[in-house]
PLY file of the C-alpha trace (Angstrom):
ply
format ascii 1.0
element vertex 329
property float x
property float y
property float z
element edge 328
property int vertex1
property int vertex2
end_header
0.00 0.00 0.00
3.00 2.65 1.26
4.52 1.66 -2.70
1.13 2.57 -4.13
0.80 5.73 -2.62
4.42 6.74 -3.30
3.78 6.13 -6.55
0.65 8.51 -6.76
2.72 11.24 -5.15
5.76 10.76 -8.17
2.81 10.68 -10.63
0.86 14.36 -9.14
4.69 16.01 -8.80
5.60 14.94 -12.24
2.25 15.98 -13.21
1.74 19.12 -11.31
5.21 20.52 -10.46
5.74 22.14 -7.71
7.98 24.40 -9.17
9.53 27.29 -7.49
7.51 29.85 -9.16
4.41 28.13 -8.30
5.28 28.52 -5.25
5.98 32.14 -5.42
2.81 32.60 -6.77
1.31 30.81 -3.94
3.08 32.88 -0.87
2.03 35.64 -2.78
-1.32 35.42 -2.53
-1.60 34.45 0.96
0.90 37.05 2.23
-1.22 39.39 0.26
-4.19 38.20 1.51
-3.19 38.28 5.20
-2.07 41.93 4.84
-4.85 43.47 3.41
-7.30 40.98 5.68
-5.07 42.97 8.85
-5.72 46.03 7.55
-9.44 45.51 7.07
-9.59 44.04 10.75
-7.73 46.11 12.77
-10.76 48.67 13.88
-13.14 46.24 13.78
-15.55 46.10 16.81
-15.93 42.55 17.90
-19.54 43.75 19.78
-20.56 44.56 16.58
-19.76 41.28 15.11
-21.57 39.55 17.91
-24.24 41.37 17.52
-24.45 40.86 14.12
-24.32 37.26 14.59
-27.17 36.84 17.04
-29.56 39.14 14.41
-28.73 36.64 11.58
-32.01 34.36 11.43
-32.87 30.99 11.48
-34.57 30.98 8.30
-30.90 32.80 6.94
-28.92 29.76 8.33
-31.21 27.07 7.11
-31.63 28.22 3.99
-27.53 28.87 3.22
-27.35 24.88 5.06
-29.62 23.60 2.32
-27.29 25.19 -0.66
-24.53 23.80 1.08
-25.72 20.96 0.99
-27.23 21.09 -2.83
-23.89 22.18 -3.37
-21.87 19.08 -1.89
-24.29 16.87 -3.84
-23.23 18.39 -7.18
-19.61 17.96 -6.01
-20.59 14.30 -5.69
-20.85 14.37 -9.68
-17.51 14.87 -10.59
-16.39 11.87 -9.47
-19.12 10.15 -10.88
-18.69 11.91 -14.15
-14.92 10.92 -14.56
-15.74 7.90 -13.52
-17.70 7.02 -16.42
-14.97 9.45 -18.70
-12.33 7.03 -17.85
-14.57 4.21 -18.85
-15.58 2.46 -14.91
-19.16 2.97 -15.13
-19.03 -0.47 -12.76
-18.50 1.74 -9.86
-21.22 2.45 -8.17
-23.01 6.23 -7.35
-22.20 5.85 -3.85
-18.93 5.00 -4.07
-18.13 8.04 -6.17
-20.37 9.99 -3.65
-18.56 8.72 -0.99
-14.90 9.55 -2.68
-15.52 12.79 -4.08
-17.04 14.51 -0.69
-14.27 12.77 1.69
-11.38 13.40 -0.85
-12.89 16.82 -1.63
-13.36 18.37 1.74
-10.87 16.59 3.63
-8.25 17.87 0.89
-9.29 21.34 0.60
-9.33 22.33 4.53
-6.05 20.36 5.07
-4.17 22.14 1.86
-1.94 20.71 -0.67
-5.61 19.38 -2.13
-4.04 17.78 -5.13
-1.67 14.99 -3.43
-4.43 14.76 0.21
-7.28 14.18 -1.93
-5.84 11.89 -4.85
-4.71 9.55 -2.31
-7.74 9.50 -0.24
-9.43 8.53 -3.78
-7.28 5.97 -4.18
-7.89 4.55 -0.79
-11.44 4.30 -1.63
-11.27 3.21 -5.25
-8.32 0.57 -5.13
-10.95 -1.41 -3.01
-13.12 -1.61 -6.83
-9.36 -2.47 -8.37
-8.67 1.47 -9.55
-4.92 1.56 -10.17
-2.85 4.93 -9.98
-3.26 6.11 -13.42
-7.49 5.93 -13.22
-6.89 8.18 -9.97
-4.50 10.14 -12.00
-7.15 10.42 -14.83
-10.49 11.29 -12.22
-8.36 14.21 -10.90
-7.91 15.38 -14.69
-11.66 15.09 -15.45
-12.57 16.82 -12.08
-10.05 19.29 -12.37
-11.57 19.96 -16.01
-14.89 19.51 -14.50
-13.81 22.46 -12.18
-12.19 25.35 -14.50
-14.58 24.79 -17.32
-18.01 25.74 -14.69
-15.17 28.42 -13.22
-14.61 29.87 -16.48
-17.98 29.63 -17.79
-19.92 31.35 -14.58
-17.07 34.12 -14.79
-17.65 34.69 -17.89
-21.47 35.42 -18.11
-20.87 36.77 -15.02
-18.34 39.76 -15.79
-20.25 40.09 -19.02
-23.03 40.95 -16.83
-21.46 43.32 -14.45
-17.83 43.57 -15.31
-16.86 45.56 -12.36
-17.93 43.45 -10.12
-14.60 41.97 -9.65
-12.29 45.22 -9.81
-12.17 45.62 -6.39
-10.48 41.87 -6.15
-8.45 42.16 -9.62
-7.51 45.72 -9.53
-8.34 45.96 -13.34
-10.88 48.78 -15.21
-14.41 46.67 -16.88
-13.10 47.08 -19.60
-10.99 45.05 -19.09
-12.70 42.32 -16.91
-15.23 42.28 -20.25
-12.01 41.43 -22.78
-10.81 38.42 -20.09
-14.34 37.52 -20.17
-14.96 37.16 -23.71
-11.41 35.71 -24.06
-12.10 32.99 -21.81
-15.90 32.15 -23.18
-14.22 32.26 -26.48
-11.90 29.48 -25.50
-14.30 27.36 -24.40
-16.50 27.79 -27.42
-13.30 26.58 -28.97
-12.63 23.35 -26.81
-16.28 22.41 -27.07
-16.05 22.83 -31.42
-12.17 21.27 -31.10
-14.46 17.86 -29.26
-17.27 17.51 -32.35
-14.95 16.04 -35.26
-14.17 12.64 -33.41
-12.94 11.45 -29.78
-10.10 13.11 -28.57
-7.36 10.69 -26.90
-4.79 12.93 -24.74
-1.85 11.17 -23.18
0.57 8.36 -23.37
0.17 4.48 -23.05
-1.56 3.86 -20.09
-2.34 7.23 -18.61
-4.35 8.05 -21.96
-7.84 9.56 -21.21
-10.55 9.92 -24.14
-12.12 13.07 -23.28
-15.64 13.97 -22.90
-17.51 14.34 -26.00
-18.70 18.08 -27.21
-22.78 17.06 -25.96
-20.99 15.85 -22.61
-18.64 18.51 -21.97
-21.44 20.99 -21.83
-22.43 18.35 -19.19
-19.52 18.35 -17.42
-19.68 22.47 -17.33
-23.85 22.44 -16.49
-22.40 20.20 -13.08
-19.63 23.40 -12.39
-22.39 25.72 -12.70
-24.91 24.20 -10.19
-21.76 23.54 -7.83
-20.90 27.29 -8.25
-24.25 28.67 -8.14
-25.42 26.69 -4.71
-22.24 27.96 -3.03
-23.02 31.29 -4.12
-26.55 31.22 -2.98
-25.39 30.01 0.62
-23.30 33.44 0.48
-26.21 35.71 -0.83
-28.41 34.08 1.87
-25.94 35.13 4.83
-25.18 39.22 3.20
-27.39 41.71 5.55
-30.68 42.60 4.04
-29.42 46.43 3.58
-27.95 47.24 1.42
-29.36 45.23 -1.68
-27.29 43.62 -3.56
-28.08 41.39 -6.72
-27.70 37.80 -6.87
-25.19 37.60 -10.13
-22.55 40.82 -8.20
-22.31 38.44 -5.47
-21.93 35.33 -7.36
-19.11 37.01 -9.59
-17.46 37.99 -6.41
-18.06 34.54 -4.66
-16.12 32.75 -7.75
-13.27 35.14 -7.75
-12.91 35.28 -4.10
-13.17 31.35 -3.61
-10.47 30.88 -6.95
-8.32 32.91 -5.19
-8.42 30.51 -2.45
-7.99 27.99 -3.98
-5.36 28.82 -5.86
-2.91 29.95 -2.86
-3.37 26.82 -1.52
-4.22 27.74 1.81
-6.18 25.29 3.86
-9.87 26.31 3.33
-8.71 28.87 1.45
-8.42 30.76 5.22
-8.05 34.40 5.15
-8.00 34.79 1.36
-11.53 33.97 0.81
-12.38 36.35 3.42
-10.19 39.00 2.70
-11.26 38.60 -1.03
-15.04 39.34 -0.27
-14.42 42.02 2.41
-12.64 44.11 -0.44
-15.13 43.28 -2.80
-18.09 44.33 -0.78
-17.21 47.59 0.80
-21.27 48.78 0.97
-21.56 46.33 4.05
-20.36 47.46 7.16
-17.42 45.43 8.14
-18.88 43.66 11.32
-21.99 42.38 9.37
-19.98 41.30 6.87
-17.15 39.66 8.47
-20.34 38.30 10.57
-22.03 36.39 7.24
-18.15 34.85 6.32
-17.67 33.16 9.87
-21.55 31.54 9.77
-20.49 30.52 5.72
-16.95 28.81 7.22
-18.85 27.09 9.35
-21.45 25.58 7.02
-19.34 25.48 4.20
-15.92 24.75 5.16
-16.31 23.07 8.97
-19.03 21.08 9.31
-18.84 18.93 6.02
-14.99 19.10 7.11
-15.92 17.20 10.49
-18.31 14.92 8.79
-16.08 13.74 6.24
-13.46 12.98 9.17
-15.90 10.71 10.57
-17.53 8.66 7.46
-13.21 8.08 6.79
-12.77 7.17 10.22
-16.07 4.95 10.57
-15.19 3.23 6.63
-11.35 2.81 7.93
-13.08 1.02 11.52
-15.27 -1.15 9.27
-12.56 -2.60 7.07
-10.61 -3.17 10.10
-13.42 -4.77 12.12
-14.51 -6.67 8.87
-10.83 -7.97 8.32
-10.71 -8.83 12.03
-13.95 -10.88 11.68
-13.44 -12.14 8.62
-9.18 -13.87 9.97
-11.37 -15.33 12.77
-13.72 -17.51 10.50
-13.05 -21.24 10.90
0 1
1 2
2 3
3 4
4 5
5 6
6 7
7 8
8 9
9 10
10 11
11 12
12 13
13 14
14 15
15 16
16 17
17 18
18 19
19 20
20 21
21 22
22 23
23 24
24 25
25 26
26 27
27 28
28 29
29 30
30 31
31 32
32 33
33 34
34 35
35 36
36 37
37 38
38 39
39 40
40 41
41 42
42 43
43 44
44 45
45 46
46 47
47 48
48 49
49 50
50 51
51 52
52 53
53 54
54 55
55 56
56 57
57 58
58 59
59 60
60 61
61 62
62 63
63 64
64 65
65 66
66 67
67 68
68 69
69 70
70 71
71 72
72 73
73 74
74 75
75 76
76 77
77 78
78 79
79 80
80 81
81 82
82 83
83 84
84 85
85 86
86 87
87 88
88 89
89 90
90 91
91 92
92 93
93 94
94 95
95 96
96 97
97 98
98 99
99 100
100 101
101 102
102 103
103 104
104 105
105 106
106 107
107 108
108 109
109 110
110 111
111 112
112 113
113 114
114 115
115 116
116 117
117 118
118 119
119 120
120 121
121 122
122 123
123 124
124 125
125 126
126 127
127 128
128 129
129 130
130 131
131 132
132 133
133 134
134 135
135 136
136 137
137 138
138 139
139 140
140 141
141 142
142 143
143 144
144 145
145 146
146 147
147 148
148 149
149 150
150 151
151 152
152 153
153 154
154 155
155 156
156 157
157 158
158 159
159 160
160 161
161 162
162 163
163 164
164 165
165 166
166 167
167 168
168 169
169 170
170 171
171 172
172 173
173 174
174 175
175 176
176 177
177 178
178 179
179 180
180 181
181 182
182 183
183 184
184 185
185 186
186 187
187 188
188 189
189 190
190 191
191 192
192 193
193 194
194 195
195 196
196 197
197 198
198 199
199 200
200 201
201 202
202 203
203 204
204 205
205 206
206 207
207 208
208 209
209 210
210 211
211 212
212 213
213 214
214 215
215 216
216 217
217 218
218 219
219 220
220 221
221 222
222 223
223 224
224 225
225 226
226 227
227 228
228 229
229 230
230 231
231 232
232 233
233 234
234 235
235 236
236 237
237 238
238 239
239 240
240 241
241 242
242 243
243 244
244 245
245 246
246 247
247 248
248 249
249 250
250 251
251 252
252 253
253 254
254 255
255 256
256 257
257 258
258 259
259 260
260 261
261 262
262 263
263 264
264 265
265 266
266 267
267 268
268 269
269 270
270 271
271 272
272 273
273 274
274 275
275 276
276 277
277 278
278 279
279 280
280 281
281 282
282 283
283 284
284 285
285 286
286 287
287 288
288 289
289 290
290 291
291 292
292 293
293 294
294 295
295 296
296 297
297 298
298 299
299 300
300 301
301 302
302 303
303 304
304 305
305 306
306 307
307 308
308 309
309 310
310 311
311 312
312 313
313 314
314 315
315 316
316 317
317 318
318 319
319 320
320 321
321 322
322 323
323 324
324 325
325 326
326 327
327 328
């Protein structure tokens, strides 16, 4: 097992490099990210927050839980998605479910998301005989899963309301439009590059037939709904004054959580935050900062704690079951 997941790890580095300017790029944003979030912070009024906190309503928290939760259960589709891309449609949905939410959540709050969550996949799959490469190959189809809804919802989205995110990229609309049109015109390109005939990527056995034009538009519809829910959860928690609309926040949401994602930090902690505090200077600070902690705590902590124990409770069955099983006459 130890060979297996050494292997994994030599497969993500050579795939991924962890160069030095990645890493750059990476301290950059957080130290960026952790300035600016100290600067925003330093007056705050922790009464206020409190406050703020205890005027948030049920009916608020319950209805950002249940996009939360619609959102996790559109996560579970890019496993089962690349599943069926990499040609295991043998695998069942709740395996997949199972996979993607533990490898998923347990990756992202712990950091380093790409090596933590491939090899908690391949604890789960090697049990339904998934070798390295097929984990190799779901990550690929996820990840593609994942920048093609980014890029997509981004797109409409600064379209829409292109300075929504110049507070976050520091760039005029203008601007934000061009990058917009840029990167829907790109993936107008990848879907009319798909229609000819399959396209094989890759070398002997880590080759990967991609998704078909009809099914890539798939594979983006399942980013979108993960996007959107998450984005809903956030509009649900922003004070009712002063009003906001629903595709402003969602722009920012996407930026902000990309961001995140890509400095690597685990749960995206402090840049996420510091990313929508900037963006959305017509709250007061307090209320704001008040909506981000009850949205870490549905969205980041809670599925973080659950996913800790359906691993821990799987890992004690297989032990109890292997137990059981060396005791049989």
């Amino acid at each position: 097992m130890r060979e297996r997941i050494e292997a994994l790890a030599l497969a993500f580095r050579r795939r991924n490099g962890w160069h030095k300017l990645g890493a750059i790029i990476c301290l950059t944003i957080v130290g960026f990210a952790l300035l600016t979030l100290f600067n925003l912070l330093r007056d705050i009024e922790i009464d206020k927050v409190v406050i703020a906190l205890r005027l948030t309503t049920p009916g608020q928290i319950l209805t950002a839980g249940g996009f939360v939760a619609a959102s996790y259960v559109t996560l579970t589709f890019y496993d089962y998605f690349s599943l069926r891309t990499i040609g295991r449609p043998d695998v069942p949905y709740r395996v997949a479910a199972m996979a993607s939410f533990i490898s998923y959540t347990i990756g992202h709050n712990l950091g380093a998301t790409v090596f933590t969550a491939s090899a908690i996949r391949f604890r789960v799959y090697s049990a339904w005989g998934l070798r390295v490469a097929d984990v190799v190959k779901i990550a690929f189809v996820t990840g593609l899963t994942f920048w093609l809804g980014n890029a997509f919802v981004l797109g409409l989205g600064l379209l829409w309301t292109p300075e929504a995110a110049s507070a976050i990229t520091q760039l005029p609309s203008w601007l934000n439009r061009a990058i917009a049109l840029a990167g829907l015109a790109v993936i107008a390109g990848y879907v009319i590059w798909l229609l000819p005939r399959p396209r094989v990527i890759g070398r002997s056995g880590w080759q990967i037939t991609l998704p078909c034009a009809r099914l890539t538009l798939v594979q983006i519809g399942i980013g979108v709904l993960d996007l959107a829910a998450g984005g809903l959860a956030m509009y649900a928690l922003l004070p009712a004054e002063p009003s906001i609309d629903f595709v402003t926040v969602l722009v920012i949401f996407v930026t902000a959580a990309l961001l995140g994602f890509l400095s690597h930090a685990p749960g995206s902690l402090g840049v996420f935050e510091a990313a929508m505090l900037v963006a959305l200077p017509q709250f007061q600070k307090e209320e704001l900062l008040a909506a981000l902690l009850i949205f870490r705590v549905l969205y980041f902590m809670l599925p973080f704690c659950a996913a800790v124990l359906l691993l821990s409770a799987r890992e004690g069955f297989l032990v109890f079951m292997k137990k059981h099983n060396h005791q049989q006459p």
